[in-house]
C-alpha positions, 0 to 999 in steps of 0.5 A: 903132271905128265900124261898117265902110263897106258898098259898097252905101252908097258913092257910085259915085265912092268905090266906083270909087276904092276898087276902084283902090286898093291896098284888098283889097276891093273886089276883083274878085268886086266888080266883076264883081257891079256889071257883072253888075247894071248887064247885068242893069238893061239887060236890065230897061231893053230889055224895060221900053222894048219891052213893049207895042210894036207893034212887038214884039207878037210877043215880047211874052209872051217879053219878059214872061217875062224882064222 
């Protein structure tokens, strides 16, 4: 028997597939991990996107901090 698939190594597509299926796992401990990553990546996308900013020379250092 070979070694067991990780779901870090599962393309999204499969990852997605399995979690619809009957399969124990990935179950919703799973999911809600990937959601909370995906949240957290977005958060990481806003503060990348407004560092810098004039526009938000205020919140620079808070934005600093949570980035």
């Amino acid at each position: 028997m070979g070694d067991p698939v990780r779901l870090t190594d599962l393309p999204l597509r499969d990852l997605a597939d399995r979690l619809a299926s009957r399969e124990p796992v990935p179950g919703g401990g799973s999911a809600a991990a990937i959601a909370g990553a995906m949240g957290a990546a977005l958060v990481s996308m806003v503060v990348e996107l407004s560092v810098g900013r004039p526009e938000h020379v205020a919140h620079d250092a808070a934005l600093r901090e949570i980035g």
